[in-house]
N, C-alpha and C positions, 0 to 999 in steps of 0.2 A: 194294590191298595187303591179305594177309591177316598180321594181326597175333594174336600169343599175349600175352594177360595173365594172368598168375598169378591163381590161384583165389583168394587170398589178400591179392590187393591190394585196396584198398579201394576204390569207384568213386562219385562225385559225381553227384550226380541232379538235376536239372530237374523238378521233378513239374509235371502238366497243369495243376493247379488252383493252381499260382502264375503261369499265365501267363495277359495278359487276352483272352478271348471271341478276337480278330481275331490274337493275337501272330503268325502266319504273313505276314501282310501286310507288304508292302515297306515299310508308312510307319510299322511298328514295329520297324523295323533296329535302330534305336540303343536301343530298349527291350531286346531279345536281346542286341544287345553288352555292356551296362552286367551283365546277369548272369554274362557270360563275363568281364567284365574284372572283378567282381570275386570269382568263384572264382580267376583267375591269381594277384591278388591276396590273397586269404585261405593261398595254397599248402599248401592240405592235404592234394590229393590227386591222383596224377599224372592222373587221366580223369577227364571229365564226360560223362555219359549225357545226353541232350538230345535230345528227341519231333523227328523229322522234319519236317518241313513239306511235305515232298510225297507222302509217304505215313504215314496218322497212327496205322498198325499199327507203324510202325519206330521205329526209334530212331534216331541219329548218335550218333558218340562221340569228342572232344575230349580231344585227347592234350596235356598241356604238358612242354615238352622240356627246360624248365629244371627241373621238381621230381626230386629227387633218385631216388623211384620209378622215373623214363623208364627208367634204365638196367635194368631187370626186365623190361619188355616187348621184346618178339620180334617182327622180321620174319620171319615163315614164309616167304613167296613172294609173286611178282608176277605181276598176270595183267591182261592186255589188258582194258581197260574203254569201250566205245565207247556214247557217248549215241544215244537216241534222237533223234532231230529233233525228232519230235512233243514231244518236252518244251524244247525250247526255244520252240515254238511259243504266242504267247498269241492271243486273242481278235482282236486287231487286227491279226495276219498275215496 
C-alpha cells in the first residue's frame, strides 16, 4: 500500500540506540512488542517509525487505527507486492 501522511503529523520513533545489540533476533520478539504496546498505550501519536530488521538502511512504519490522527492519513493506491523466496529462505533450507 502506498499511504499519504500529512507533513504535519507528528511521527514516533524507535531510535537504534534504545534497542539491545541483537533486538532483530526472533528470541527478542516480546522485547520489540513491549515497545509497540506501549506507544499503543501512551496514544500519542497515530505512527511509529521503527528500524527494519531485514534491511538496517530502512525503516517500517506502524500505523494505529484507533488514534484519532488515522483519520488524516491516505490510501494513495495499491500495488502488487510478491516476496522473494530467497527471503523466506534461512540457513537450514
Amino acid at each position: 500500500m502506498l499511504i499519504e501522511i500529512p507533513d504535519d503529523m507528528v511521527i514516533s520513533e524507535v531510535q537504534w540506540e534504545d534497542l539491545p545489540e541483537n533486538w532483530y533476533e526472533y528470541a527478542n520478539f516480546s522485547f520489540c512488542q513491549k515497545i509497540g504496546d506501549a506507544w499503543v498505550e501512551a496514544g500519542e501519536t497515530a505512527v511509529l517509525r521503527v528500524p527494519s530488521s531485514i534491511i538496517q538502511q530502512e525503516y517500517n512504519y506502524i500505523i494505529n487505527i484507533r488514534h484519532p490522527d488515522f483519520a488524516r492519513i491516505r490510501l494513495a493506491k495499491t500495488e502488487d507486492f510478491k516476496f522473494d523466496p530467497r527471503i523466506r529462505e534461512g540457513p537450514d533450507n
